[in-house]
N, C-alpha and C positions, 0 to 999 in steps of 0.2 A: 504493500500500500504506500510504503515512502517514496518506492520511484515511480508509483503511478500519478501520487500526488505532487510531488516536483516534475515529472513531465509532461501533466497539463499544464502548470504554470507557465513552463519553457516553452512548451507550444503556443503561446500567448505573443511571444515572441516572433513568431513565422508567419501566424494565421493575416493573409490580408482583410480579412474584415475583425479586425478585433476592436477598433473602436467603433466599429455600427452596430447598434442595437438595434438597428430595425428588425420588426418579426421576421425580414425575408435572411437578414446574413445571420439574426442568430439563431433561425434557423439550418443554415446553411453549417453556420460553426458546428453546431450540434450533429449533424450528421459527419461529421470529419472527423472529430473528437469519439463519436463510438467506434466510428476504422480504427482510429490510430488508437486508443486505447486494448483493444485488445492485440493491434501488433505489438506495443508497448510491453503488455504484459506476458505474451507469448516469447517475445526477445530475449525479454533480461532471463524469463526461466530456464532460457536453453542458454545464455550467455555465464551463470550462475554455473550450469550443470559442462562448460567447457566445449560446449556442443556453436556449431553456427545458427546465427539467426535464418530465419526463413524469411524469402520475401510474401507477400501477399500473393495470393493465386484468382484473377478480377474473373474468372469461369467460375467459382465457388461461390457458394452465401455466407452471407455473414459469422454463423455458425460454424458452418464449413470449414470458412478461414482459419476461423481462429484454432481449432482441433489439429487442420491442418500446417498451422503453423507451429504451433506447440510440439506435435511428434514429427512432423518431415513425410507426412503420409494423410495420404486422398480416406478420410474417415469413413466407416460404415455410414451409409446414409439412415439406419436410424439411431445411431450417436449422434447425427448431427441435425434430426428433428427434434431428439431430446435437449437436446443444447439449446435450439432456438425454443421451446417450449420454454425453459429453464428462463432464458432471458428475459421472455415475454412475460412473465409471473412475476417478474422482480422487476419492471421496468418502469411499472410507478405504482404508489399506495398509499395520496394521503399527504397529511403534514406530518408527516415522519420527522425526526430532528434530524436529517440531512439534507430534506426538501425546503425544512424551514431556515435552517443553517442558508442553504443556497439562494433562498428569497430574501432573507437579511441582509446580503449579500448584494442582489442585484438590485433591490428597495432604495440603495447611494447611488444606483445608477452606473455602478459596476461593471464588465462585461461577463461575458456569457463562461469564458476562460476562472477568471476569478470565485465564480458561483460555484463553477465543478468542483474547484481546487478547494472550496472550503465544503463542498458534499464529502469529498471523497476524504478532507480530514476530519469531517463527524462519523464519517461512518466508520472509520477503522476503531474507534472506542468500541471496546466490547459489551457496554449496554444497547449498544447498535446494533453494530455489525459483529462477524466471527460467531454467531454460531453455531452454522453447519458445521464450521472446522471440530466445535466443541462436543458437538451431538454424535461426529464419527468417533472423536478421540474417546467419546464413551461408550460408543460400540466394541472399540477394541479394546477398552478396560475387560469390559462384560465378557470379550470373548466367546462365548455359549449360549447360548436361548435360557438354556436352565438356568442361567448365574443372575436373570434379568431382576427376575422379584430380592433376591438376595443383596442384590448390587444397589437399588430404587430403596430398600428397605432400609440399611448401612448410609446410604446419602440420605436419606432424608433423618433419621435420627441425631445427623449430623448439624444437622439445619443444611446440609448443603441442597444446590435445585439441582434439577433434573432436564439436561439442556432439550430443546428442542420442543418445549411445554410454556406453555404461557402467550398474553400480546396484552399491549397496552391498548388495543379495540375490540380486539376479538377476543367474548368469553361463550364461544361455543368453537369446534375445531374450523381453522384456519382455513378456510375455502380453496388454497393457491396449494395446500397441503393434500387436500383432493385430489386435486389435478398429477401430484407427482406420486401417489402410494402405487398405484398398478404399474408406472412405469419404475421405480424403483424395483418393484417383485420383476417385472419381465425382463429388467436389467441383468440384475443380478442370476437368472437363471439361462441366460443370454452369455453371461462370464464366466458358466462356471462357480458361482460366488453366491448361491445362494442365502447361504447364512444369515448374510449382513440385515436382510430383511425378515429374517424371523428372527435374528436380536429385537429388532426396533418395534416389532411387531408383539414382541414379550412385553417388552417395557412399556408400549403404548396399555397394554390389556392391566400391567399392572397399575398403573397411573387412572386407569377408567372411574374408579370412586372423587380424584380431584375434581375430574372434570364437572362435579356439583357446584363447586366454588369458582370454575372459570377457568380452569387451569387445563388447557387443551393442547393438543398441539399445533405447533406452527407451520411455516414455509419451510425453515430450517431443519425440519425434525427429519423428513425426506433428501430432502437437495444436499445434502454432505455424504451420503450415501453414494448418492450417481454420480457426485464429481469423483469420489473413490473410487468407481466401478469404471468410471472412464479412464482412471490411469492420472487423474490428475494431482500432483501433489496438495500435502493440506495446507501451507500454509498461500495457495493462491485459492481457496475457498471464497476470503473477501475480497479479492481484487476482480475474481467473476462478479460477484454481487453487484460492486460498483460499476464495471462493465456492463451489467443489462440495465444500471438506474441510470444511466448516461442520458438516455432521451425521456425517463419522467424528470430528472431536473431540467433539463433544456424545456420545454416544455412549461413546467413551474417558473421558471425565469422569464419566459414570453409573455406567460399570463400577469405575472409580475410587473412586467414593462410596461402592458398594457392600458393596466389600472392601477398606478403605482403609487407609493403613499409613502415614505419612509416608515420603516419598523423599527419602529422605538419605544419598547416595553419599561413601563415606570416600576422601579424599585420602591419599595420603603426601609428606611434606615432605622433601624431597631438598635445601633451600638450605642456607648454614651456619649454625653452632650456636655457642653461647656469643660472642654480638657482643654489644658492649660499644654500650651506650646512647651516642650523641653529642649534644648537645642542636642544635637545627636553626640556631641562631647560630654553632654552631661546626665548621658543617659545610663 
C-alpha cells in the first residue's frame, strides 16, 4: 500500500489533466489511475520477488491484465471473471472512511490525484482495510474444519474478534459476501484446495448464534480466500481492494465537485480552560 500510495501521488506529476477538475478529465484521470494502478501493483510484486515486470497486454481486460501481469501468463478465463466480479463488489459502498477521506479531500478543490492518495492512505489502516488478509491468516491458524469451533471459542474468551464478521451498516450478512460464497467453494475445488472453504464455512456455522446481535459476515470473510486460491500473495490483499475502489472514489470526487461545499466538521473542546502560558525552558 506505501508504493501504491506514493505512486498515485507521483502520477500527479505526469497526468496532463491534473489540474482540470472538470467531470470530463477527472473522469478521464480516473480511468488511467485504475490501469496504472494495478500495473503499479503487479510490478513492484514481481520486482520485490527479483522477477521482471510485465508490460500490459491492451487484447486483455482489465482483470485479465492484471493476473496476467502479476504471473507472466494469459489466466484461466474464469480466474479472470472472478477477478472482475471481485473488483466490481468492492468498487464502491457508501461513505466509507476512505470515500469520505477522499471527499474531504476534493471539498478544497483538490485534484482527483490527491483524493486517491489520501483513499488509499485510509484504507491501509486496519479498521479499514486488510481484512481479507486477516480472515485467511485465520484460516490457516485453524488449519482443519474441526479446529473451527475450538479456535472461535479460545478467540472469543479472549475478547479477541473473529475477522471477516461484523460492518458498521450491515447487521444482517453482507450482501457482496453473497455474491463470493459459491464462487469461493467452486474455486477452491477448481484448485484442488478444497478445504479452505469448509474452514470458513465451520467458522461461519459457529458464529450463527452472533448473528442475533448483528454480527455477520462480510465482503472480507470470502475474498481473502480466492485471492489465496488465485496464487496471490497476502500481503497485496489490500492493495487489490484499493485497486477495484479506484473508480467509487473517482466517482465520489465528481459528485463532490459537482455540488461542492467544503467539509468542515466542528469539534468541541472538552480540555481545560484558562492555563497559564509556561515558556518551554520552564517546563
Amino acid at each position: 500500500m506505501d508504493v501504491l500510495r506514493t505512486a498515485v501521488s507521483a502520477l500527479s506529476a505526469f497526468d496532463p489533466d491534473t489540474e482540470d477538475n472538470s467531470a470530463e478529465a477527472t473522469l478521464r484521470k480516473g480511468i488511467r489511475l485504475t490501469a496504472q494502478a494495478s500495473t503499479i501493483v503487479a510490478a513492484h510484486a514481481r520486482i520485490r520477488e527479483g522477477k521482471q515486470p510485465i508490460a500490459p497486454n491492451s487484447s486483455l481486460s482489465h482483470a485479465s491484465n492484471f493476473l496476467y501481469m502479476l504471473f507472466g501468463e494469459e489466466p484461466d478465463p474464469r480466474d479472470a471473471k472472478l477477478m472482475d466480479k471481485d473488483f466490481i463488489l468492492h468498487a464502491e459502498h457508501g461513505i466509507n472512511a476512505s470515500s469520505f477521506g477522499a471527499r474531504v479531500t476534493a471539498s478544497t478543490q483538490a485534484d482527483l490525484h490527491c483524493a486517491v492518495t489520501t483513499g488509499v492512505g485510509v484504507l491501509k489502516g486496519p479498521s479499514h482495510g486488510g481484512a481479507a488478509e486477516e480472515v485467511m491468516k485465520m484460516a490457516l491458524e485453524i488449519g482443519d474444519e474441526s479446529n473451527a469451533a475450538a479456535y472461535v471459542a479460545d478467540l472469543r474468551s479472549k475478547g479477541g474478534r473473529v475477522m471477516g464478521f461484523g460492518h458498521r451498516v450491515y447487521k444482517a450478512v453482507d450482501p457482496r459476501s453473497i455474491h463470493l460464497m459459491d464462487d469461493a467453494r467452486d474455486l477452491g475445488v477448481r484448485k484442488g484446495q478444497p478445504g479452505w472453504y469448509s474452514i470458513l464455512e465451520a467458522v461461519a456455522k459457529v458464529m450463527e448464534p452472533y448473528s442475533r446481535r448483528g454480527i455477520c459476515q462480510n465482503v472480507d470473510f470470502f475474498s481473502g480466500a480466492i485471492y489465496y486460491l488465485l496464487d496471490i500473495p497476502e500481503d497485496l490483499f489490500i492493495s487489490i481492494f484499493a485497486m477495484g475502489r479506484i473508480p467509487g472514489w473517482t466517482v465520489q470526487v465528481m459528485e463532490q465537485f459537482d455540488n461542492n461545499i467544503l467539509l468542515r466538521p466542528r469539534l468541541l473542546y472538552v480540555g481545560e480552560m484558562d492555563v497559564e502560558y509556561v515558556p518551554i525552558d520552564q517546563r
